[in-house]
C-alpha positions as CSV (number, residue, x, y, z in Angstrom):
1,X,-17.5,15.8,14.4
2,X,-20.5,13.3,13.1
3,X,-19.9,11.5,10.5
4,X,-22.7,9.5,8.9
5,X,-22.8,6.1,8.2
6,X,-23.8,4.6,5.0
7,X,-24.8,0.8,3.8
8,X,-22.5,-0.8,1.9
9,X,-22.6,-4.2,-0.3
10,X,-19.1,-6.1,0.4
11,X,-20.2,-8.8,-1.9
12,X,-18.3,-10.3,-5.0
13,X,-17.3,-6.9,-7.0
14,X,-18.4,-8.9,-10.1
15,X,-16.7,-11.2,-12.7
16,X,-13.5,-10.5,-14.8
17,X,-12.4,-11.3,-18.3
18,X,-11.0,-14.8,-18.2
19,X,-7.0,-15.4,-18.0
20,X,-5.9,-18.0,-20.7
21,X,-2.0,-17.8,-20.7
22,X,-0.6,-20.6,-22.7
23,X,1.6,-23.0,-20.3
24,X,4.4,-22.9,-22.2
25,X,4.8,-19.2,-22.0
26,X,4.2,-19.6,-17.9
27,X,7.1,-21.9,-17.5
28,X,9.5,-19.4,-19.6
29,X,8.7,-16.9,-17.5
30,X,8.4,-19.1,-14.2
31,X,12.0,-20.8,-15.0
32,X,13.8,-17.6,-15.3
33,X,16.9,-16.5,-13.3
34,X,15.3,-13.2,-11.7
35,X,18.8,-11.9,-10.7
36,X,19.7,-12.1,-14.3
37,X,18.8,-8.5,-16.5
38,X,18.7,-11.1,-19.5
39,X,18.0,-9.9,-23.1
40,X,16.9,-6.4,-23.6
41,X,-17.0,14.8,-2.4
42,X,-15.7,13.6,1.3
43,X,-18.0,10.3,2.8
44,X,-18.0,9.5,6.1
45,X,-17.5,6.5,7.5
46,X,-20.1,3.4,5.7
47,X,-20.5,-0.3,7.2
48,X,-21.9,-3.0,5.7
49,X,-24.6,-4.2,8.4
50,X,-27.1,-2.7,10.2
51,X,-29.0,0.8,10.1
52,X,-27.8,3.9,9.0
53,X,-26.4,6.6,12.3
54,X,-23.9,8.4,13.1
55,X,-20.6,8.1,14.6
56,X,-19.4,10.8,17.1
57,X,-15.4,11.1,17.1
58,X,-13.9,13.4,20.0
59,X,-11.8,16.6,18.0
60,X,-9.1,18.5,19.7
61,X,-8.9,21.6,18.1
62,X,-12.5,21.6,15.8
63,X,-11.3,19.4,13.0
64,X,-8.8,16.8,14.5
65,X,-9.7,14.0,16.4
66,X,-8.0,13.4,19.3
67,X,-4.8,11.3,20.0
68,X,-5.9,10.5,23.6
69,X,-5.7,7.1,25.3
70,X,-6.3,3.6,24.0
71,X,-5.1,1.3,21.2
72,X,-4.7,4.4,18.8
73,X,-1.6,5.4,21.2
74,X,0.8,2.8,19.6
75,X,3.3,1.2,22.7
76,X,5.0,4.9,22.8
77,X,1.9,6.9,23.7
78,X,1.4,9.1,27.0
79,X,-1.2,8.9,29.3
80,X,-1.4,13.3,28.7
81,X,-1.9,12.4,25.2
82,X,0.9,14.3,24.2
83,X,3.0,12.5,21.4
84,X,6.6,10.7,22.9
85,X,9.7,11.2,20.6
86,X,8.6,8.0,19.3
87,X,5.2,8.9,17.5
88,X,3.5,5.5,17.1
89,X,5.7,3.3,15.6
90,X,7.4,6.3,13.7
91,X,10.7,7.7,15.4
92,X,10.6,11.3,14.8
93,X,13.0,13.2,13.0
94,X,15.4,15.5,15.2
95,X,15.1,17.9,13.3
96,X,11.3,17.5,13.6
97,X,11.7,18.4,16.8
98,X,10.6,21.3,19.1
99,X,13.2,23.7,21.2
100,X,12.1,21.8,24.2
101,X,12.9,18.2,22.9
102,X,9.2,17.1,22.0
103,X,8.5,15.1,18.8
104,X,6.2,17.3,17.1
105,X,5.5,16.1,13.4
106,X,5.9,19.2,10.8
107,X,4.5,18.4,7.6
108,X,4.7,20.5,4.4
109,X,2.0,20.2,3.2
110,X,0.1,21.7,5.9
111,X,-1.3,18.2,7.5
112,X,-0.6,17.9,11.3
113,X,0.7,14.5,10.3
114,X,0.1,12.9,13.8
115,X,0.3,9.3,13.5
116,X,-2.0,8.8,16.7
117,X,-4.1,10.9,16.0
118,X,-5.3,9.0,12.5
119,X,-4.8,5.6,14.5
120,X,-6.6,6.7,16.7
121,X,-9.7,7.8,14.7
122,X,-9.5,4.5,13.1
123,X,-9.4,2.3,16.0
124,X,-12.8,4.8,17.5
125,X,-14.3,3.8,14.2
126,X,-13.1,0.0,14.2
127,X,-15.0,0.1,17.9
128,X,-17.9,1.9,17.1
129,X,-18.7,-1.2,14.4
130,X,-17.6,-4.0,16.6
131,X,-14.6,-4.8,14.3
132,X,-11.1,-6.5,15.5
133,X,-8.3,-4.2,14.6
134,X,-6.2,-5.2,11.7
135,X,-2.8,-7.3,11.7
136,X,-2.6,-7.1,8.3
137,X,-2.6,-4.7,5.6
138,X,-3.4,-4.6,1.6
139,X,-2.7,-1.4,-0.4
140,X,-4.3,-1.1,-3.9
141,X,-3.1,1.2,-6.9
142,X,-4.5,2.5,-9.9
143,X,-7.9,0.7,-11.1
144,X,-7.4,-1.9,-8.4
145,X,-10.1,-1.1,-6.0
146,X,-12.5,-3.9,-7.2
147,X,-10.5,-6.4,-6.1
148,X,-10.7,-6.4,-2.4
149,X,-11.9,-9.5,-1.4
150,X,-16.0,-9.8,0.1
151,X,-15.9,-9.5,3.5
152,X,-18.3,-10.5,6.4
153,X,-18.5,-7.5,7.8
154,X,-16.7,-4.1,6.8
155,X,-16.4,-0.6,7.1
156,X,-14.9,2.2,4.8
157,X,-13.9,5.7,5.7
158,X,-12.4,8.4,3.0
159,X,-9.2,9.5,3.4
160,X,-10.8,13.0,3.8
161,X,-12.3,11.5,7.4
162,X,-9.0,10.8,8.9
163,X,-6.8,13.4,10.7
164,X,-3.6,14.1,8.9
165,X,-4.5,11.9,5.8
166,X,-3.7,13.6,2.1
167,X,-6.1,13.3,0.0
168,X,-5.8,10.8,-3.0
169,X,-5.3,13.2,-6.1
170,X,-5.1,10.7,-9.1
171,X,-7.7,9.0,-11.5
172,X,-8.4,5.4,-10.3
173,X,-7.8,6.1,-6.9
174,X,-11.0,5.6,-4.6
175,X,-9.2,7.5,-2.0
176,X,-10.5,5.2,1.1
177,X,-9.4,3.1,3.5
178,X,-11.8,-0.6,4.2
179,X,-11.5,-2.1,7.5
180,X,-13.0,-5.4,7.6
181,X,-13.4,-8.9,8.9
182,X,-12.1,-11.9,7.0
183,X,-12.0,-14.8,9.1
184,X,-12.7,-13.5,12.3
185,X,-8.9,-11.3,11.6
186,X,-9.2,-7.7,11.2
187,X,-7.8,-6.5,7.7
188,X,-7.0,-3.0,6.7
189,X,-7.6,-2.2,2.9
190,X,-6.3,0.7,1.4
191,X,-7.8,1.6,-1.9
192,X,-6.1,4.1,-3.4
193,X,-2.9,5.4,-2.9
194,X,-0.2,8.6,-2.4
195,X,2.1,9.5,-4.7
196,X,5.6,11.4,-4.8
197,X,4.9,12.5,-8.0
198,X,1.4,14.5,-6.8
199,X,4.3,17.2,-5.0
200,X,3.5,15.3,-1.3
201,X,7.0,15.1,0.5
202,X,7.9,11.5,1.5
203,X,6.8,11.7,4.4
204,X,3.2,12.2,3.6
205,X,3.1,9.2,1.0
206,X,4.2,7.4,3.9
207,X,2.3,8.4,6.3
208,X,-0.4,5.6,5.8
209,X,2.1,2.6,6.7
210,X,3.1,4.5,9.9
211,X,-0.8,4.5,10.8
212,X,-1.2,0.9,10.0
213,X,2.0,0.1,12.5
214,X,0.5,2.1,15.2
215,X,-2.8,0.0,14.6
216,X,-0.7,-2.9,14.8
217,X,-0.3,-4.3,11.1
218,X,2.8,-6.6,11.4
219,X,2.3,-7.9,7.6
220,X,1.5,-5.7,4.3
221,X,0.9,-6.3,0.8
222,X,1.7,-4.0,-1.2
223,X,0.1,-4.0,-4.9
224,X,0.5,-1.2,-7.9
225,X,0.2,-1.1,-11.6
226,X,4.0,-0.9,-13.8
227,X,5.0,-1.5,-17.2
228,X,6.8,-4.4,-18.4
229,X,10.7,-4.5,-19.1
230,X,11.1,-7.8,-19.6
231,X,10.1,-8.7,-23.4
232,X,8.3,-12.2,-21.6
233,X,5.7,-10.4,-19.7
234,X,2.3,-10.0,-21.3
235,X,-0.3,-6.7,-20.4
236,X,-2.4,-8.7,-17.8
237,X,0.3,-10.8,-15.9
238,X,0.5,-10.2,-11.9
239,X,4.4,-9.9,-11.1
240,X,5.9,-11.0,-7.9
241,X,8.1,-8.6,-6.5
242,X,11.1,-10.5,-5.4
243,X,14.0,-6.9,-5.1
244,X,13.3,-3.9,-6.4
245,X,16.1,-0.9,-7.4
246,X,15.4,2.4,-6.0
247,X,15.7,5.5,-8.6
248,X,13.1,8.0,-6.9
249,X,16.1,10.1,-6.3
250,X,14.8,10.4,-3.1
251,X,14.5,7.8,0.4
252,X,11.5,8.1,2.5
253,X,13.7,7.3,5.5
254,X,15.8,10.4,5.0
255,X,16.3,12.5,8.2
256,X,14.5,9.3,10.4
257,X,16.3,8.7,13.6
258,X,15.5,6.3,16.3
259,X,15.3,7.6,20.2
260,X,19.0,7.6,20.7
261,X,19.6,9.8,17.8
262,X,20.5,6.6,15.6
263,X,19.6,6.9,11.7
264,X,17.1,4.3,10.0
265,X,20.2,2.1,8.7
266,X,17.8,-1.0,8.0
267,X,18.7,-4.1,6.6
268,X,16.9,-4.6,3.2
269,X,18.5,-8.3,2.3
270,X,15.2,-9.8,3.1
271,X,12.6,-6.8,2.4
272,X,10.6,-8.7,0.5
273,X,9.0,-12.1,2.3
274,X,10.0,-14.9,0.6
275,X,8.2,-17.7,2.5
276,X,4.9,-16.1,1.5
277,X,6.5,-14.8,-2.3
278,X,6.9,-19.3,-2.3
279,X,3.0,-19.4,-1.0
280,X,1.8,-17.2,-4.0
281,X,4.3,-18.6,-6.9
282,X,3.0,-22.4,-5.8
283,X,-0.3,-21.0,-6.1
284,X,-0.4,-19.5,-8.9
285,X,0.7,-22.5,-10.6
286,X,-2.3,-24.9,-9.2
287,X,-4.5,-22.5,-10.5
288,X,-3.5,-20.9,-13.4
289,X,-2.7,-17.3,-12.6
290,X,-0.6,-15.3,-15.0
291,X,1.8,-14.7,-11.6
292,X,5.6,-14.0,-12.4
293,X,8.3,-12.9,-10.6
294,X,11.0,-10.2,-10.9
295,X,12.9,-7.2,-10.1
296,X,10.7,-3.8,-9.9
297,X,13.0,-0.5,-10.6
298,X,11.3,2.7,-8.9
299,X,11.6,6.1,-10.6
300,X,10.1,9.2,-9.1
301,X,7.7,10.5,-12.4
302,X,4.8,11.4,-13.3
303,X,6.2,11.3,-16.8
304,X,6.8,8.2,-18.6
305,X,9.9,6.4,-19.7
306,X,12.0,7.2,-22.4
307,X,13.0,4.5,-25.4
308,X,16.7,5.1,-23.8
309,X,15.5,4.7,-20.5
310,X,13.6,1.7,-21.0
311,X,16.7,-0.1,-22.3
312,X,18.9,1.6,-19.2
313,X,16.5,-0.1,-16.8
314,X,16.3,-3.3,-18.2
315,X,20.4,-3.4,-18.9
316,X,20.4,-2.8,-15.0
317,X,18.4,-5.8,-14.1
318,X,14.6,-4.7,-13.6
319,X,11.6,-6.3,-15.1
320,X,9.0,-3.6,-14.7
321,X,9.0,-0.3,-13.7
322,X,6.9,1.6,-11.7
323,X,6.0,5.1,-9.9
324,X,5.2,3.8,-6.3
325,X,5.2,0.9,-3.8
326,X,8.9,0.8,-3.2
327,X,8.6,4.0,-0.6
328,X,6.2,2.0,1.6
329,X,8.0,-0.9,1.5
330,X,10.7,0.5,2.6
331,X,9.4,2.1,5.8
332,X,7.5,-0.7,6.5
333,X,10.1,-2.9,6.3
334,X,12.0,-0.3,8.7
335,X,8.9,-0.6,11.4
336,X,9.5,-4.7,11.7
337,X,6.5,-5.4,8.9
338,X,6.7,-8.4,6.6
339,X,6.1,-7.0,3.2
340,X,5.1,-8.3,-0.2
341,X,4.9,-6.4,-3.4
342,X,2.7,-7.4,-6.4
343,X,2.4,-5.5,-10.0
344,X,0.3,-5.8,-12.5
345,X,1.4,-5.7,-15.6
346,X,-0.1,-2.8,-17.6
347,X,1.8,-2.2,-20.3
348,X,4.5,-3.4,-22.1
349,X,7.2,-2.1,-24.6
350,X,9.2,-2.9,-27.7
351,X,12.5,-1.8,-26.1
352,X,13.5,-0.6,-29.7
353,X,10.6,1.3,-30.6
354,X,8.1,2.3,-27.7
355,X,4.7,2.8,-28.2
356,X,2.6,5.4,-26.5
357,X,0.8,5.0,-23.3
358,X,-1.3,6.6,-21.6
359,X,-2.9,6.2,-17.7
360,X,-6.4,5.4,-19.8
361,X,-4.7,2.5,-20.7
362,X,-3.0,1.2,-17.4
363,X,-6.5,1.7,-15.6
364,X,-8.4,-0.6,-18.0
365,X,-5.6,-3.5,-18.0
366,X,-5.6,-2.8,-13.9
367,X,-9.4,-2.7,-13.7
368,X,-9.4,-6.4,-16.1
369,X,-7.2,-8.2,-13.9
370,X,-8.9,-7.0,-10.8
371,X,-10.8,-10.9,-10.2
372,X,-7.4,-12.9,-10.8
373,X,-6.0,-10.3,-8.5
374,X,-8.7,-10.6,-5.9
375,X,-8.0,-14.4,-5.6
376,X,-4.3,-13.9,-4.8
377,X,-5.1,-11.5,-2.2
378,X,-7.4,-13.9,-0.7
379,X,-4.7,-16.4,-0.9
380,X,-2.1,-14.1,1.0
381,X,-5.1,-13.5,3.6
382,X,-4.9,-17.3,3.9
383,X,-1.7,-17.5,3.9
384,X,-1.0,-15.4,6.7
385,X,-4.0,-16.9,8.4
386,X,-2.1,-20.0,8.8
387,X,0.9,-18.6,10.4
């Protein structure tokens, strides 16, 4: 399977509208008690250097590149290229399993879902352009894509490309995944994301954060858009994700078990990193940046919140509410990641009379704060440079 590859400009994505929140509103909202509820066409592979060719990837089958050898294989491979009971650094369902014990990955949506497999087409791409693999990860949500950072060097593959991947299948999501340089680390960016809400089971929308752990991403950031619960946030404002509630109705570590049978009972006291969450709030504060912090409450959509349920949610101690990011947290956490979880602030309610909203709406506010949202993910990239 070719795929060509095209130029690409990885310079500044351009300039935003300018972020002029009055200090005394910041130190409100910086001074709160956040445990407190309160008051109510498929593209192959481009880089951004050198001439235009293509890239030859080996396929098993026709159409799937080839799990194979190499740093694709995650610590579990085999040398047969046949996937282990632990895929990657996924442990495989037993129910997943075949009659004769292997780990074979069943998805439903008709995806082979092999974690190597997509690693390794990554990692053959990542060699073909001279490019360190990545030990860290950033995931963008809606109208977020403009604010990866410029890299050096950097090269960008659609979803489409990599074996096993869904496709993205919502407005404001590129549907691609950036692997670049930034300070002589490799960084993955995923720009656009999966959805339970699209009809993908769980274990398609996380499917990406297994990849990145078999790459060998040991830190993640995790950014989306959400609406505002608490009556201090403004549309614009970047919230800290410090705990989140869960009410998806669903887990995406449901029927996971580790190699001796052993279900994903994983600690979540500490899912979010609070060293770094410090880093960010510090700077935020030497620089101006509308950054908060709170509680994110998860709920399964795609329809939005009721008056009733807005008050519910903020009564039980969240600050904004969102559709994603709490599913990859949580299996990334599970796989030994340090994670960190940013929302931007979209929309926000009168909890006694909503207003209508609409996704036109979150992806201009998103797509607005893209530049003060750029320079905290350059921030957590030098954060994590330093440790």
């Amino acid at each position: 399977m070719g795929a060509e590859v095209r130029r690409r400009d990885v310079t500044d994505p351009g300039e935003g509208f300018g972020w002029n929140v009055k200090a005394a509103k910041r130190a409100e909202v910086r001074g709160r008690d956040v445990t407190n509820p309160g008051c109510m066409e498929s593209r192959g592979p481009r880089r951004s250097q050198g001439d235009a060719r293509s890239l030859e990837f080996p396929v098993a089958g026709g159409d799937r590149a080839e799990a194979g050898g190499g740093a694709g294989n995650g610590p579990w491979g085999r040398e047969d290229g046949r996937e282990s009971e632990r895929v990657g650094y996924m442990f495989v369902p037993l129910a997943m399993r075949d009659k004769d014990g292997e780990g074979k990955r069943k998805m439903k949506s008709g995806h082979d879902g092999s974690t190597e497999a997509a690693a390794g087409f990554l990692a053959s791409v990542l060699e073909g352009e001279r490019l360190p693999l990545p030990k860290k990860a950033v995931v963008l949500g809606s109208g977020q894509g403009e604010a990866v950072p410029a890299a050096a060097r950097a090269v960008e593959v659609a979803f489409e490309e990599i074996p096993g991947w869904p496709r993205a299948g919502v407005p404001g999501h590129a549907g691609t995944v950036l692997l670049g340089e930034y300070g002589e680390r490799g960084v993955l960016f995923q720009k656009g994301r999966l959805h339970y809400y699209e009809g993908l089971a769980m274990d398609e929308v996380a499917f990406p954060v297994r990849v990145m752990a078999s790459l060998g991403v040991r830190r993640l950031l995790l950014c989306n858009a959400a609406g505002a619960l608490n009556p201090a946030f403004e549309r614009g404002f970047l919230m800290l994700v410090r705990d989140h509630v869960n009410l998806m109705g669903v887990n995406p570590l449901r029927g996971v078990r580790d190699a001796a049978g052993t279900p994903a009972f994983v600690d979540l006291s500490d899912l979010y990193d609070a060293g770094c969450g410090d880093f960010l709030l510090g700077k935020a504060q030497a620089e101006g940046w509308p950054l908060v912090e709170g509680v994110l409450v998860a709920v399964s959509g795609p329809s939005y919140e009721t008056g009733a349920e807005l008050r519910f949610l903020r009564l039980i101690g969240g600050d904004a509410v969102s559709m994603s990011l709490v599913p990859e947290a949580l299996y990334a956490r599970y796989l030994g990641m340090k994670v960190n979880g940013v929302s931007v602030i979209t929309n926000t309610w009168d909890l006694r009379r909503p207003q209508p909203v609409s996704h036109e709406e979150v992806l201009r506010t998103a797509s607005m704060s893209a530049p003060v949202l750029r320079s905290l993910i350059q921030s957590w990239l030098e954060y994590e440079t330093s440790t």
